[in-house]
C-alpha positions in Angstrom: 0.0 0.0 0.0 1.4 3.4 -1.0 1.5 5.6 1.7 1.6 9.3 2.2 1.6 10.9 5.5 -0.1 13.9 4.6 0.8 17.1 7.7 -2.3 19.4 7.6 -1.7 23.4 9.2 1.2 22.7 11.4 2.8 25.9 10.3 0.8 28.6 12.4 1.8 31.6 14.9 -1.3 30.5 16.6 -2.7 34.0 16.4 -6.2 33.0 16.8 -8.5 33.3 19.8 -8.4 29.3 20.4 -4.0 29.6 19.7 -3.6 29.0 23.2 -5.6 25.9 23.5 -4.3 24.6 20.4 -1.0 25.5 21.2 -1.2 23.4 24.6 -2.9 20.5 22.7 0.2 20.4 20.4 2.6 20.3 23.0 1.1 17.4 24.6 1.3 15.5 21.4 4.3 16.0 20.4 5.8 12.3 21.3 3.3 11.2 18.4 4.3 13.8 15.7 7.5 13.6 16.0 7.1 9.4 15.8 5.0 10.3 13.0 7.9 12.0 11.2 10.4 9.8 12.3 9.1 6.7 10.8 7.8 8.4 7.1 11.1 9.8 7.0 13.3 6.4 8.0 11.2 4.2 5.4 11.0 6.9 2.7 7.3 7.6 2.8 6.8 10.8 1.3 5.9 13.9 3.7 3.3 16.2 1.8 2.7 19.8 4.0 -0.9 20.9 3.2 -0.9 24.4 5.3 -3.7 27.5 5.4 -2.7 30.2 3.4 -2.9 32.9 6.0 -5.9 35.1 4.2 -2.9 35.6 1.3 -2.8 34.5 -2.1 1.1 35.5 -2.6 2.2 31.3 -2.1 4.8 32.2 -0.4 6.2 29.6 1.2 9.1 31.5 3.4 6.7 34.0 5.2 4.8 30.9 6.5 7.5 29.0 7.5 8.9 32.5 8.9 5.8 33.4 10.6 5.7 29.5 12.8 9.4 29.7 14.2 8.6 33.2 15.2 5.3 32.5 17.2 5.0 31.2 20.8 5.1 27.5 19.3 8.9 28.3 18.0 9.8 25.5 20.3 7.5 23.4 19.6 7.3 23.5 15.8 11.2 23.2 15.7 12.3 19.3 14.0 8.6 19.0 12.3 9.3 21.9 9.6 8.9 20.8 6.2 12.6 20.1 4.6 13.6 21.9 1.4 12.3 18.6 -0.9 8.8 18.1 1.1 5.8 19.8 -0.8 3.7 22.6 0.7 0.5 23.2 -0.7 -1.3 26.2 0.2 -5.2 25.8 0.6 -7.5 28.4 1.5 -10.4 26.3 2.9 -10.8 23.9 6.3 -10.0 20.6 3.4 -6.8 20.8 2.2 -8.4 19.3 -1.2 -11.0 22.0 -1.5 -9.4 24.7 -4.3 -5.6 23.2 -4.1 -3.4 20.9 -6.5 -3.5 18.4 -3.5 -5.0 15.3 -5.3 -2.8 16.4 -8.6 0.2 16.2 -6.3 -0.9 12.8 -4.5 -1.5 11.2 -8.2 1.9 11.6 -9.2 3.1 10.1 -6.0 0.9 7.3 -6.8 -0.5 7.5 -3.0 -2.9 5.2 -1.9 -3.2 6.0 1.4 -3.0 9.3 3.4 -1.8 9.0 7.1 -3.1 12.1 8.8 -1.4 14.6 11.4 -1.6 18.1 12.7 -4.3 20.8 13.3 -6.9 20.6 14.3 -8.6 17.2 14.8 -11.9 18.5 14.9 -11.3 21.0 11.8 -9.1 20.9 9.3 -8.1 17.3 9.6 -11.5 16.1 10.0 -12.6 18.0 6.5 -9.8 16.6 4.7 -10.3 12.9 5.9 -13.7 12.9 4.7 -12.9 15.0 1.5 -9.8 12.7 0.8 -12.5 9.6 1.4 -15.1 11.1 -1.5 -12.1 10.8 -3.4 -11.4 7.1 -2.9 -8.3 7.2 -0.8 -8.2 5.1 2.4 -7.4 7.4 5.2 -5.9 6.7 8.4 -5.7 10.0 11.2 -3.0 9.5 13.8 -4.9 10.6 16.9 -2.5 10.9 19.2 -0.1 13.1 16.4 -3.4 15.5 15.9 -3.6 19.1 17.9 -7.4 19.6 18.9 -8.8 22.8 20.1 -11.9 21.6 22.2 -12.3 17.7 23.5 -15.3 17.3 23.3 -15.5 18.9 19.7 -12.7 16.1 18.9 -14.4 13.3 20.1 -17.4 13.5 17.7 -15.0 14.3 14.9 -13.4 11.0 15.4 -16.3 8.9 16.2 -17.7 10.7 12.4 -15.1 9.9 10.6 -14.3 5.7 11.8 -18.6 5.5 11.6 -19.3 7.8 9.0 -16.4 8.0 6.6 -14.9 5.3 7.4 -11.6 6.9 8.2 -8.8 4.5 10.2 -7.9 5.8 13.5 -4.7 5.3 14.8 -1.6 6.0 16.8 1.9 7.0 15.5 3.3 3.8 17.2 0.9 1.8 14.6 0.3 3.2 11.9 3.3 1.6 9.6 2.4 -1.9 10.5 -1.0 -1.5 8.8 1.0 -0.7 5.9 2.1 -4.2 5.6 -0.4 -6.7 3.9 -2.1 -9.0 6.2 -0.9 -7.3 9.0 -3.4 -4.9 11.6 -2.2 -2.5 14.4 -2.0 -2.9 18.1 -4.7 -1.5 20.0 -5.1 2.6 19.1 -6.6 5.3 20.9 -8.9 6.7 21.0 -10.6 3.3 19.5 -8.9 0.0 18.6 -11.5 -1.6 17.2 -11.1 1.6 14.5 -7.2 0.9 14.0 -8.2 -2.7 12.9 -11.3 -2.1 10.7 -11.1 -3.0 7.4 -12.4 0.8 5.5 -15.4 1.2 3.6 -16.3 3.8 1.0 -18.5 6.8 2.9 -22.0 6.1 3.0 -23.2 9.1 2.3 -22.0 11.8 1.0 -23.1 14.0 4.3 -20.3 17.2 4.8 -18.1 17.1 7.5 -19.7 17.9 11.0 -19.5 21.6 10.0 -17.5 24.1 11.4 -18.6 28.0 11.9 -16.3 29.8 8.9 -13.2 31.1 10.5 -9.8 31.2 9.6 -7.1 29.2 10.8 -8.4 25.7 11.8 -10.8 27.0 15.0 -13.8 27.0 16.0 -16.4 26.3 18.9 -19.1 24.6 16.6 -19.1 21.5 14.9 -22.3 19.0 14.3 -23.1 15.9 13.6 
């Protein structure tokens, strides 16, 4: 299976009015980003950035990248920057497909597959997993590599996307074992029985559980 691990919004200056939170969430899930990284990078699965545009239209790759290790998540962010050869792909919408040469890109890397990480869970990520399954990729979201701005906001995100979309869910200390044929993760959080499910083609074609339009991955309302 042809993987991608696809890193959605991870370049921010959390400059938002839910930064903070998201900013803390990040920080606690570090461990699983950086595993994330780690193993793409050691068995040469290629690393796609798909990152908000910042409300500019200039693609300029530099001021974003400028703008993250000057923000109070320097620190953090530092070791999961995209590397000279990774693409970026700008989008200007909560799904990284939505008005971007994402699924142009992921045909030429033949991908198969996109393993999920970055911010939010409930937003961004959750818009692109159900996008990317319209579009008949099997999708796996690391949980425990995914930022979230509000728990509870997260939780139904996930549980829509393994019961819904039938998204994968994950951990970053699985994920490259499913890659194998035959082979199924350890138990995952937030759900095992998700990590081991065998995915299905959406059974509807129902939107994401929609968030209130606001820039840069936050927001307070999402239904089911």
């Amino acid at each position: 299976m042809r993987d991608v691990l696809l890193v959605i919004d991870l370049l921010t200056d959390f400059g938002h009015e839910d930064g903070d939170a998201l900013l803390a969430s990040l920080r606690e899930r570090l461990p699983g980003l950086r595993a994330a990284l780690e193993a793409a990078r050691r068995d040469d699965v290629p690393v796609v950035y798909a990152n908000d545009h910042g409300g500019r239209f200039d693609g300029d790759r530099d001021r974003l990248l400028r703008a993250a290790t000057s923000g109070p998540g320097a620190d953090a962010l530092a070791g999961l920057l995209p590397r000279e050869d990774d693409p970026l792909v700008l989008k200007p919408r909560y799904s990284a497909f939505e008005l971007s040469p994402l699924e142009l890109l992921l045909s030429e890397l033949e991908a198969e597959r996109l393993v999920m990480v970055g911010t939010s869970t409930e937003m961004c990520v959750a818009q692109t997993a159900i996008d990317a399954r319209e579009r008949g990729f099997k999708v796996t979201v690391l949980t425990d590599a995914c930022a979230r701005i509000d728990a509870e906001m997260e939780r139904i995100a996930l549980t829509y996307l393994e019961h819904v979309a039938g998204c994968r869910l994950a951990t970053s200390d699985t994920w490259r074992g499913v890659s194998a044929p035959g082979r199924l993760p350890t138990a995952a959080s937030p759900s095992a029985a998700a990590a081991g499910a065998t995915p299905t083609r959406p059974r509807t074609r129902s939107p994401a559980p929609g968030p209130t339009a606001r820039r840069g991955g936050s927001s307070r309302a999402l239904r089911a």
